[in-house]
N, C-alpha and C positions, 0 to 999 in steps of 0.2 A: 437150957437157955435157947431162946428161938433162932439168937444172932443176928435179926434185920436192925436195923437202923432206928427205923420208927422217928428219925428228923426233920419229916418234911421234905425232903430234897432229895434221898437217896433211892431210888426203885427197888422197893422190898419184895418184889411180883416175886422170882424164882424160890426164894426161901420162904416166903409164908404158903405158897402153893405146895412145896416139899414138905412142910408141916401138917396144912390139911390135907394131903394123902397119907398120913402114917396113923388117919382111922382112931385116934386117941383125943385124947384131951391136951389140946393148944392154950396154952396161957397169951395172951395179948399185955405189954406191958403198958404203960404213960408212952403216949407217942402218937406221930400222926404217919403212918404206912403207906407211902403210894405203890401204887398200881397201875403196872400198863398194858395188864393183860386180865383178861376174865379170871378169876380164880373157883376155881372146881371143890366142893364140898362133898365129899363122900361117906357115903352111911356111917353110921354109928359114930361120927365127929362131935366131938363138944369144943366149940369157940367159947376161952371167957374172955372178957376185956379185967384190968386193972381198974375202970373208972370206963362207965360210959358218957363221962363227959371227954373223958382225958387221953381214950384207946380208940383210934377213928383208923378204920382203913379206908382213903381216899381213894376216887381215879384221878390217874393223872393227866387228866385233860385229853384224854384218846378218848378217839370216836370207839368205845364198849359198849356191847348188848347193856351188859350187867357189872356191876363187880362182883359180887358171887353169884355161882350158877350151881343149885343141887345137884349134886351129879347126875340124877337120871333126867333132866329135864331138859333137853335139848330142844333147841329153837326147830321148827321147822318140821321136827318128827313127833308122829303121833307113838305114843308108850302108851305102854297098859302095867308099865315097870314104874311102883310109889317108891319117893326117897325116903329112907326110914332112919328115923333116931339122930338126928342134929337137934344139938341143943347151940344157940348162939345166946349169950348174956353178954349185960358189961358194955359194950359194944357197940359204935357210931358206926356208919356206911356214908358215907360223903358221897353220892351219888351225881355230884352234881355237874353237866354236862354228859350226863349217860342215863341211857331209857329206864333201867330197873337199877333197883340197890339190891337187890335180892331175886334173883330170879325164880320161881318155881312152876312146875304145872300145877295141875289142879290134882295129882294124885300125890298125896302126902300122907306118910305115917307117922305119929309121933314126932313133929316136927314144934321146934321151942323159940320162939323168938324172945325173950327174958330182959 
């Protein structure tokens, strides 16, 4: 079980960010998840949504780069390090009030937006 809230109103950032580090497959249930902080995607992750109309992780109106940010893709630094194997399906990004919904460089491996 993921254990956030997913009601709209409750800051789901620490516990959905604890989920995509454990590098597995995240289920996203019915729900709307804010966010007040960037949340970080690390290789080999798979995000599903329950319903991509119905599974949104929102920002919560903070001034954010992004709501997710591939893990290797850091603003400001040049990589030559591809983030590889994210799958995200299912899956709304409410980005709105913030520059990216999804942040990536241009080096990508096997990366799934679904």
């Amino acid at each position: 079980e993921l254990g956030a809230k997913g009601d709209g109103i409750t800051d789901d950032s620490l516990i959905l960010q604890s989920a995509f580090n454990s590098g597995n497959v995240v289920f996203i249930p019915k729900g709307t998840y804010l966010t007040s902080t960037e949340l970080t995607v690390s290789d080999d992750t798979t995000i599903i949504g329950e319903s991509e109309r119905q599974s949104i992780i929102k920002a919560n109106g903070i001034d954010l780069d992004s709501v997710i940010r591939l893990s290797k893709s850091l603003v400001g630094e040049d990589t030559t390090e591809a983030s590889n194997g994210i799958v995200i399906k299912n899956i709304t990004i409410d980005a709105d009030g913030v520059d990216y919904g999804i942040y990536t460089n241009y080096l990508t491996n096997g990366i799934l937006f679904l």
